[in-house]
N, C-alpha and C positions, 0 to 999 in steps of 0.2 A: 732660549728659543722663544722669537716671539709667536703669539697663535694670534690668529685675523678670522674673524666670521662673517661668514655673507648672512645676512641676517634677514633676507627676504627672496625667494626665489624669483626673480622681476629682472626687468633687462636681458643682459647680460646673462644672465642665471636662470632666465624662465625655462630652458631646457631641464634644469632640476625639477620642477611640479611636473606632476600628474596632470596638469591641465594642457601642458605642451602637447603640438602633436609631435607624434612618435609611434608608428604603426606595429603592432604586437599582434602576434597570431599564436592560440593553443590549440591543444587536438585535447578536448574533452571524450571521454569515455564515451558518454549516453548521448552527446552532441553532435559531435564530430568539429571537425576544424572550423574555431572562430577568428575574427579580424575585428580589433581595435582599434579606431584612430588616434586615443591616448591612453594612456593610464588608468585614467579614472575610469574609462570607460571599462577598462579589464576588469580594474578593482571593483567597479559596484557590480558587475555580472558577476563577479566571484561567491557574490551573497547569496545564489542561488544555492547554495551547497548547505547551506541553514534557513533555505524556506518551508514555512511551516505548511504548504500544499506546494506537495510536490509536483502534482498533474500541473502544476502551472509553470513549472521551469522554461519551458521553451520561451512561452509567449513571454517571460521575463526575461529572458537573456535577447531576446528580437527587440524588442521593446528600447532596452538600455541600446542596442548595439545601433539601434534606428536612432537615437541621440541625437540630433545632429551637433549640439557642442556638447562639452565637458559637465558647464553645472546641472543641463538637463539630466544628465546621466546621476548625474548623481542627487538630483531630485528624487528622479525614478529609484534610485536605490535607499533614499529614507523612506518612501512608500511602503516598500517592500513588507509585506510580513515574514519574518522570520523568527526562530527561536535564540532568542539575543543571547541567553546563553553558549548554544553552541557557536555562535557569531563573536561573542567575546573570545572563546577559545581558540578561534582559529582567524581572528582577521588579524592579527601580524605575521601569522604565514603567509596570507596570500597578500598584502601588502608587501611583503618580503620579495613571494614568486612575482608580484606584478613589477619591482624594480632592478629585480638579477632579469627577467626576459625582457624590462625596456630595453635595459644596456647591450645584453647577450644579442638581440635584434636588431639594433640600431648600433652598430660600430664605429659608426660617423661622429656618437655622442662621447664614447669611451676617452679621447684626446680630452675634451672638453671637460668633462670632471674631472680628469687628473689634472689638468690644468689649475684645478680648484687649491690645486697643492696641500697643504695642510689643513687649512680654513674651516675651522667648524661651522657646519652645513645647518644653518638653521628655518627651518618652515614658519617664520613668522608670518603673524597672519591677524586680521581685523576680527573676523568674525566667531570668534571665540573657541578655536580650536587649538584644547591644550594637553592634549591626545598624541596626534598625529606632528605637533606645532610647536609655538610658542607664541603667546600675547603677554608682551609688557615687558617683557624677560622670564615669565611663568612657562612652565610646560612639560611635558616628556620630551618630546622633540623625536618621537619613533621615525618619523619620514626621514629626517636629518641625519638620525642616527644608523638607519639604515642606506642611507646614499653611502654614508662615509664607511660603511662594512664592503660595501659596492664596488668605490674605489678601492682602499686596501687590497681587496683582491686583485685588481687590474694592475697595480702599484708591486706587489711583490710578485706576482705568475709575467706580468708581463702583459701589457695591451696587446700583442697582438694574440696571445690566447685566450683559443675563444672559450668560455667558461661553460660547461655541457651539467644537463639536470641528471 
C-alpha cells in the first residue's frame, strides 16, 4: 500500500487549517451560545478555561470572537494570561473539540477529507510550529493527527452520520 501526504494544508487542502472559514457555534455553560468564523477563532477562546483572572473571561472571549481574521485571533490568544500549566493539560482537548464540531458542523466539509483518502495529514508550516505541525519533516503533527482521527471516524460510522458529543 502506498501512503501519500499532503504536506501543507494550502490550496486544495486549506479547508484542513483552522485558519479556513468554517462557522462553529458552542453553548458554554457561564456564556452561553458562542459563533466562530473559524477554528482558530474557537480554539484561542477555548483558552479562557485556564485564564488566570477569571473576572475577565467575557471581555476575552468578545475580544477573540471580534477578530475579524484568523491570526488576530490568535494573536489575542498569545496575549492571554493563563496558567500554562492547566493550558498544557487540556489544549489537545479542546483542539480535539475544536475539530470533531468543525466537521460535526460543517457536513459540506465531511466529503472532502474523506476524499483525503489515506494521505497523512500533515500541518506543515514556516513559522516554527512543531507542536500542533511540522517544519522540515520535524514535529508532532497533533492537528494532522487529529484530522485523520476525524476522518476514521467518518470512514468507518459512515458520513452520513452525524457524530453527537
Amino acid at each position: 500500500m502506498v501512503t501519500y501526504v499532503i504536506p501543507r494544508f494550502e490550496g486544495d487542502y486549506h479547508f484542513l487549517s483552522n485558519f479556513a472559514p468554517s462557522v462553529i457555534q458552542i453553548d458554554t455553560k457561564n456564556v452561553g451560545v458562542l459563533t466562530f468564523p473559524t477554528g482558530e477563532h474557537m480554539f484561542q477562546s477555548l483558552k479562557y478555561k485556564a485564564m488566570t483572572d477569571e473576572s475577565k473571561r467575557l471581555d476575552y472571549l468578545e475580544s477573540v470572537n471580534a477578530s475579524p481574521a484568523p491570526d488576530w485571533a490568535k494573536k489575542r490568544g498569545r496575549a492571554v494570561k493563563i496558567d500554562i500549566v492547566k493550558w498544557e493539560s487540556i489544549r489537545i482537548e479542546m483542539m480535539r473539540q475544536t475539530v470533531w464540531e468543525k466537521f460535526k458542523q460543517n457536513q459540506n466539509l465531511v466529503p472532502r477529507l474523506l476524499d483525503t483518502d489515506s494521505a497523512m495529514l500533515v500541518e506543515g508550516n514556516t513559522w516554527g510550529d512543531t507542536f500542533w505541525g511540522r517544519v522540515d519533516g520535524r514535529g508532532y503533527n497533533l492537528l494532522g493527527s487529529i484530522l485523520m482521527e476525524v476522518r476514521g471516524f467518518y470512514r468507518w460510522n459512515g458520513a452520513s452520520q452525524k457524530w453527537s458529543s
